[in-house]
Structures are given as C-alpha cells and as structure tokens.
Legacy VTK file of the C-alpha trace (Angstrom):
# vtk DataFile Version 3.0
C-alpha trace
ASCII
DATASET POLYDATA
POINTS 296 float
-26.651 -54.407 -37.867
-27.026 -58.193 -37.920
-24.359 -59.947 -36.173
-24.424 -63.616 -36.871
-20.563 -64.203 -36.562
-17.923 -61.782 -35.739
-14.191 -62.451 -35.566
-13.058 -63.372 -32.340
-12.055 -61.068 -29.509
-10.087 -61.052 -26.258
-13.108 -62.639 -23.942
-14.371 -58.962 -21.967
-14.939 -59.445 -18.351
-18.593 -58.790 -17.454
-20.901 -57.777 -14.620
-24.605 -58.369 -14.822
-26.541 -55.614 -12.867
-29.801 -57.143 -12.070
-29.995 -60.825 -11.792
-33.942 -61.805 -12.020
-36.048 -63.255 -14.802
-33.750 -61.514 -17.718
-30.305 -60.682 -15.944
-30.288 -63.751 -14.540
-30.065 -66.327 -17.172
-27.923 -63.666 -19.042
-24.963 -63.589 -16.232
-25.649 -68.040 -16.463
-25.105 -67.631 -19.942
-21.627 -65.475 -19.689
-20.508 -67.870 -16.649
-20.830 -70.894 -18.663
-19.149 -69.469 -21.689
-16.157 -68.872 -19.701
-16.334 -65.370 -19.070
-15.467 -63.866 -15.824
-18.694 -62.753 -14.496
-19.773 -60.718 -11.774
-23.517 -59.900 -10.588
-25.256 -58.075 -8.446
-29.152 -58.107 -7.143
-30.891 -56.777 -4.023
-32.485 -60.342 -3.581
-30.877 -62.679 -1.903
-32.767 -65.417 -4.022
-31.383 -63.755 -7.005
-27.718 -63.888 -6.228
-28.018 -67.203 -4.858
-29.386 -68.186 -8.086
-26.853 -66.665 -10.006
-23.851 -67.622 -7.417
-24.991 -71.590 -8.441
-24.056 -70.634 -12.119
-20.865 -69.812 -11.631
-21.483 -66.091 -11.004
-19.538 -64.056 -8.525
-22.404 -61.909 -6.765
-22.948 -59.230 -4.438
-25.562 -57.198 -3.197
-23.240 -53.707 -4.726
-23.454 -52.883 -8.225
-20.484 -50.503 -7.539
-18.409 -54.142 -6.323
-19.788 -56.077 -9.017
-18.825 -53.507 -11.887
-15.127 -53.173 -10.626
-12.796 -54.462 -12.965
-15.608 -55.074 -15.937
-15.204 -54.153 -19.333
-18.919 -54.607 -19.929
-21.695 -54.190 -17.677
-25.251 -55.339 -18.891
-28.144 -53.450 -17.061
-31.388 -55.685 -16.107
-33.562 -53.604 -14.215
-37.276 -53.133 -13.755
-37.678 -49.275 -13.926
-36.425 -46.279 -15.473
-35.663 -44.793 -12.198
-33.838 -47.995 -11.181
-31.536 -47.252 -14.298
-30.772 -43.889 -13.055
-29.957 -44.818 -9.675
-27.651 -47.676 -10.539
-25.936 -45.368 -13.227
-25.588 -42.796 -10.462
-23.764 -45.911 -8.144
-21.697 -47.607 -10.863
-20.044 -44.569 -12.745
-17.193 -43.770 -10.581
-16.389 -47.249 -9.964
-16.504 -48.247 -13.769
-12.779 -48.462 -15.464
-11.875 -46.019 -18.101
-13.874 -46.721 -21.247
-16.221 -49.722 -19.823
-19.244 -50.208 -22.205
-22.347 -50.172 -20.081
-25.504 -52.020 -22.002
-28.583 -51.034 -20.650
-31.024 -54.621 -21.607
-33.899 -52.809 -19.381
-37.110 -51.724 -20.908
-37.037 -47.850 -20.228
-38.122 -44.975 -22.178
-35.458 -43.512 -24.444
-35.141 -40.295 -22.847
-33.879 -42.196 -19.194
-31.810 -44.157 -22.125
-30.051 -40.480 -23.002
-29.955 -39.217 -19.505
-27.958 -42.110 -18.450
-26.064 -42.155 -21.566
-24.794 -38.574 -20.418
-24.166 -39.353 -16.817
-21.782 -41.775 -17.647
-20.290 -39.871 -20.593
-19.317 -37.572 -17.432
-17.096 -40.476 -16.256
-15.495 -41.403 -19.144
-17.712 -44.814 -20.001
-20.354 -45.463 -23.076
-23.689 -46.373 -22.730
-26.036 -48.818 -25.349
-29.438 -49.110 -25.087
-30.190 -52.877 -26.291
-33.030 -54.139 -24.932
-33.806 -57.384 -25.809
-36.719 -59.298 -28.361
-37.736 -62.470 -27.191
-38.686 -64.488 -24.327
-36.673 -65.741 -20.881
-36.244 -69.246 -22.444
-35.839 -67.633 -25.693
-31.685 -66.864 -24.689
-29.350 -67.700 -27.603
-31.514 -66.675 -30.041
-32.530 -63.030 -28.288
-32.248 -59.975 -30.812
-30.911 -57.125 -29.149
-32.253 -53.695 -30.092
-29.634 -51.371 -29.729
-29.010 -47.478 -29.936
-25.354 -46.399 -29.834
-22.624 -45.299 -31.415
-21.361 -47.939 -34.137
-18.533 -48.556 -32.747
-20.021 -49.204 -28.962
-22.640 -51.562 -31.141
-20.339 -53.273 -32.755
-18.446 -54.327 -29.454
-21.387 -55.273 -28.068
-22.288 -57.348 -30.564
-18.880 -59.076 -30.169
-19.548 -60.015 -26.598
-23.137 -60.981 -27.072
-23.873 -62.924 -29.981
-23.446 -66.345 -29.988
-23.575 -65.967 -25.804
-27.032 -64.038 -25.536
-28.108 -63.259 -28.701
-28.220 -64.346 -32.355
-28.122 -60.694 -33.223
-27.654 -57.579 -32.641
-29.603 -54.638 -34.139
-28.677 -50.885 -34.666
-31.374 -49.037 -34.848
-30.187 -45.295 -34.301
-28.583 -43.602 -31.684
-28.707 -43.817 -27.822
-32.659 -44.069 -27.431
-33.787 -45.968 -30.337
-33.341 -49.441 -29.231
-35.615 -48.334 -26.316
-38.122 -46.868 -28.429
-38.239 -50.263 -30.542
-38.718 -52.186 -27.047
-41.604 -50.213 -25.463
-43.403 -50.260 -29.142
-42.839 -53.832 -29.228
-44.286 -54.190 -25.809
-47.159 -51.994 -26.204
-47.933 -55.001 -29.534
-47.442 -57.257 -26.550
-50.066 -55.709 -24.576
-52.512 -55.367 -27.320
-52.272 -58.825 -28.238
-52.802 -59.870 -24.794
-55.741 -57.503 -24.075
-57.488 -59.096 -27.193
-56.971 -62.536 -26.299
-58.300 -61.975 -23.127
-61.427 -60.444 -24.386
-61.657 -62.459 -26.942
-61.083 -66.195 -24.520
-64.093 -64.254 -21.739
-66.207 -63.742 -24.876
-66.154 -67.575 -26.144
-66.927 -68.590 -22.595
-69.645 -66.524 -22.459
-70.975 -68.196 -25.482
-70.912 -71.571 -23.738
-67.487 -72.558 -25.434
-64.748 -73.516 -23.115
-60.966 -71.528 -22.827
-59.844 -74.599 -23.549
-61.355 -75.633 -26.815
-61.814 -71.886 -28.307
-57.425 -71.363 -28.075
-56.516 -75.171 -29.063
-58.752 -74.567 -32.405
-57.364 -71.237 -33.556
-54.082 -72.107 -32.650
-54.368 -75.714 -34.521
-55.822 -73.483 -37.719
-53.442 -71.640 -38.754
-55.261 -68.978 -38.498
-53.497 -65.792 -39.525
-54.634 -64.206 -36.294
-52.477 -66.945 -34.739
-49.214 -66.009 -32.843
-46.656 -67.887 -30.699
-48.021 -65.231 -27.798
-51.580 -65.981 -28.403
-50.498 -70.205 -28.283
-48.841 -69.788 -24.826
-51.638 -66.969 -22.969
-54.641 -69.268 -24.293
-53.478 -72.149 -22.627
-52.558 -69.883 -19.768
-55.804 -68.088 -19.524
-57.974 -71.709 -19.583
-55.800 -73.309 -16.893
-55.691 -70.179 -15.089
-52.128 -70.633 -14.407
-51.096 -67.406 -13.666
-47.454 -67.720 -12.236
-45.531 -64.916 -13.708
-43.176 -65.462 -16.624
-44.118 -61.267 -17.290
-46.150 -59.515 -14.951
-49.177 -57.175 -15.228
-47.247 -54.438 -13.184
-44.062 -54.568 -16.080
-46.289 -54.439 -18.621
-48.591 -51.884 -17.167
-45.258 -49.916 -17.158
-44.224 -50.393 -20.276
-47.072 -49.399 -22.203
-47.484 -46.556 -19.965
-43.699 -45.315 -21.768
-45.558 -46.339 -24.905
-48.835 -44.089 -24.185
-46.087 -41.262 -23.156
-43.769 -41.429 -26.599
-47.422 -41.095 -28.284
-47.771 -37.772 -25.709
-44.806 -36.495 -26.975
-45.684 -36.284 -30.776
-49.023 -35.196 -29.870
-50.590 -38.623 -31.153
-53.671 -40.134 -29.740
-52.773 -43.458 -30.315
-56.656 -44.970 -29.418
-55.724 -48.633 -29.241
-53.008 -48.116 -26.623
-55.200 -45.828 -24.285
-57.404 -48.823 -24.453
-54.964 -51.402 -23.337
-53.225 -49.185 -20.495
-56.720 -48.243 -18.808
-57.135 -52.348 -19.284
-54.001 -53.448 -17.625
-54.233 -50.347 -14.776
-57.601 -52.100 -13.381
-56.198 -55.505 -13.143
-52.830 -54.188 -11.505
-55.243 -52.021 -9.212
-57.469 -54.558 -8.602
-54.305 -56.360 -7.099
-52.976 -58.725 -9.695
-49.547 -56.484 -10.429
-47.717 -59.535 -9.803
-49.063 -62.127 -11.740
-48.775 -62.911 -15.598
-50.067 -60.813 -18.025
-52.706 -63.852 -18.521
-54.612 -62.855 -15.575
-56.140 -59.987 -17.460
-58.764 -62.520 -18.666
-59.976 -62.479 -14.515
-60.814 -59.268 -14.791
-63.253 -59.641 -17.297
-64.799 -62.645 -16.214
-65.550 -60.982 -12.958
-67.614 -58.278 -14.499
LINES 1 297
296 0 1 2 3 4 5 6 7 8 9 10 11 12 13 14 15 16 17 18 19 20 21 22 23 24 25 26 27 28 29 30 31 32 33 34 35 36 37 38 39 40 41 42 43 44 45 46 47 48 49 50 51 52 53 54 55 56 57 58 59 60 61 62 63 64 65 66 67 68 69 70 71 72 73 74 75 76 77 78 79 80 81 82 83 84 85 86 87 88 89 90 91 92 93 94 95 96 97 98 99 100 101 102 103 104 105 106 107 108 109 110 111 112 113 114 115 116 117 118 119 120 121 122 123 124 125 126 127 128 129 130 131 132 133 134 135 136 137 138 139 140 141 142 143 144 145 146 147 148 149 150 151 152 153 154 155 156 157 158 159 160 161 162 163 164 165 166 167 168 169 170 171 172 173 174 175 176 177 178 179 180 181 182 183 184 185 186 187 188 189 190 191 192 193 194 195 196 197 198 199 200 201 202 203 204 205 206 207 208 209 210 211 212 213 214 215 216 217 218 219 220 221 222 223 224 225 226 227 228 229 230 231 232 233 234 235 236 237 238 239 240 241 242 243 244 245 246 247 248 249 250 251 252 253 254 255 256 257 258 259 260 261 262 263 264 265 266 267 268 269 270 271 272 273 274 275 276 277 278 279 280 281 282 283 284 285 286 287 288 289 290 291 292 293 294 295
C-alpha cells in the first residue's frame, strides 16, 4: 500500500521507544510536526538529544507509552523487542497501535504481535528502507492487519515516511528488512574486496571508487558511492555498525535455515562480517570491513 497522501486525522499522540541513530530523528520528526511526543532510551545522551527536540523523555518505556495512541519501536535486537513488549503492554491504553521500526526476524515480529494481542493493543512490523538522513522520504515495510497499516500510514507519511508498504501479515515487513539488509551486506562485502584488490594492484581507494562511481557503471549504487569514499579515507565513524549488520544477516542466514536453503552468497558475507566484529571492530561502520582484508 503506497501512501502518498491520506485524508487528515485527529493528530495521535506518540511515544518513541528507542531514541538512537533511527528512533531518534523519528521522535525529532513527530516533535516538530506538532505531535505530542514522548521517548524513552537507556542513554542519557539519547534522551538528552531527543529532550532538545522537543521530546518529553524518560529512561521508562512503560512512562513514556502512557497516554500514546502510537508507540514506534527502535531497538537494536530481537530480544530487546521482547523485553520492551513485556514492559509496555500493561501500561499501553486500550487499542494503542504499537509499530515495531526495529530490524528483527519475523518470528520475534509474531511473538510480540501476540503478547500484546493479550493486552488488548496491535502490533505492525514496519521497518524502515532508507538511510538516517534519508527521513521524509523513508518507505516503511509493514506487516499488519490493513486496517492497523492503514493508520499507520496516517501518522507516518508525510512525518517519517513518503510511504508506507503492506507487504503481508505481521512478519513480512521484517522479512523484507533483513533480506534487504543481507543485499546491504553483500554489497558491502564486495566493495570491500573489491577497493583491497585495486590497492593491491598499485591503484589507490581513492581513484578506483571516484572512477566507477563517475561511470555510470551499472555496478554503481548510492551504497557503493558513500562506502568507497569511506573505505579510502578510512573514516570509519559509524553511521551502521559491523555488529547490526553482523546481526542482521545472521536473521537472514536463519530465514534461509528455515526453508532448508543454502543460500552460498550469504554464508559468505556473515563468516566475513563475524571476523571483523571478532577481530574487535563491532562498533564501527560497516566500511571497516575493507581493514580486515588489508591486514591479511
């Protein structure tokens, strides 16, 4: 379901569970649209951050979620889904919308779309496409009920999003996001290789990506334009780290595992990404890969 424009809509007071990289700029987003806006984060950076924007934080989901009629979920883990779930259900009001914008696997997506179907709220899965900076024009995947998606999308476009997307039921918008990630990962891996191979060859980072990107090269992709420059300045701050996306692709190896698939390519990239988080880059960008194989 694309959702360019939708009629308007009594403005639905929101809480923001998880307030980093993602959550963050979302709960901004809300705040400066005039909605009332709650947040909460364990990180005291976080909620200060978000508390600047207009956000009324806390360091309790349960607090933050009182009083919401939609709760967006920004969190790092499956597990950390489940455990907020588990804090926020008895405090959510009778038939608050819970959207889940975490990259999980979709059977955490069902098991907290049950837990809080015990407490009388609904549950989306809508995870979103794009980058951080990206927000406006995200796409949110989302699995749900139609009427749940089409709330959603009510709240979210034109705030967050461009669009909304249904792509099946509860679980499908997170099976969308960790295939889409495990692309991510593959496209990374290659560069990588591909950026430590040129060098090899006596040609520098630097002049092997600002080529192919300048082509037009069909193997040329707004990821591959950003990492390149990344990988031959070696700036490796974190817009997506090594340890997310060793998780996600890991939840992509495991829906493979469950249809009995063996999906070669991303085996190759999860072994890939495991050494570099092992070898103790887990929290810097996904462009750091390229250290590991320059160090062999």
């Amino acid at each position: 379901m694309t959702s360019p424009s939708l009629p308007s809509s009594p403005s639905p007071a929101v809480a923001v569970i998880g307030l980093g990289t993602m959550g963050g700029r979302a709960a901004a987003a809300f705040a400066a649209a005039g909605r009332p806006t709650a947040g909460a984060d364990p990180f005291e950076a976080a909620r200060t951050a978000a508390a600047r924007q207009g956000v009324t934080v806390s360091d309790s989901p349960a607090a933050a979620v009182s009083g919401a009629d939609l709760v967006l979920l920004s969190l790092p883990t499956p597990q950390h889904v489940l455990d907020v779930v588990d804090e926020i259900a008895g405090a959510l009001g009778p038939g608050a919308l819970v959207a889940d914008t975490s990259t999980i696997d979709p059977e955490t997506a069902q098991e907290a779309a049950r837990r809080l179907a015990a407490h009388g709220a609904r549950y989306v899965d809508a995870p979103v496409l794009g980058r951080p900076e990206g927000i406006g024009s995200w796409t949110l995947v989302a699995g749900g009920a139609q009427a749940d998606v089409t709330e959603l999308a009510a709240a979210a476009v034109g705030v967050i999003a461009k669009s909304v997307e249904q792509v099946g039921e509860v679980g499908a918008g997170s099976t969308v996001k960790v295939l889409n990630n495990v692309m991510f990962g593959a496209i990374n891996a290659v560069t990588a290789e591909v950026v430590d191979l040129a060098e090899r060859a006596g040609i520098s980072a630097e002049t092997f990506g600002s080529v192919v990107a300048g082509s037009g090269a069909a193997t040329v992709s707004p990821l591959f334009r950003d990492i390149s420059v990344r990988m031959a300045g070696r700036d490796y701050e974190p817009a997506f780290t090594l340890a997310l996306l060793e998780k996600d692709v890991r939840l992509g190896a495991g829906i493979a595992a469950r249809f009995g698939v063996q999906a070669d390519v991303t085996t190759a990239v999860q072994a890939l990404i495991s050494e570099a988080v092992s070898s103790g880059r887990a929290g810097q960008d996904t462009s750091a890969l390229v250290e590991l194989l320059r160090a062999r």
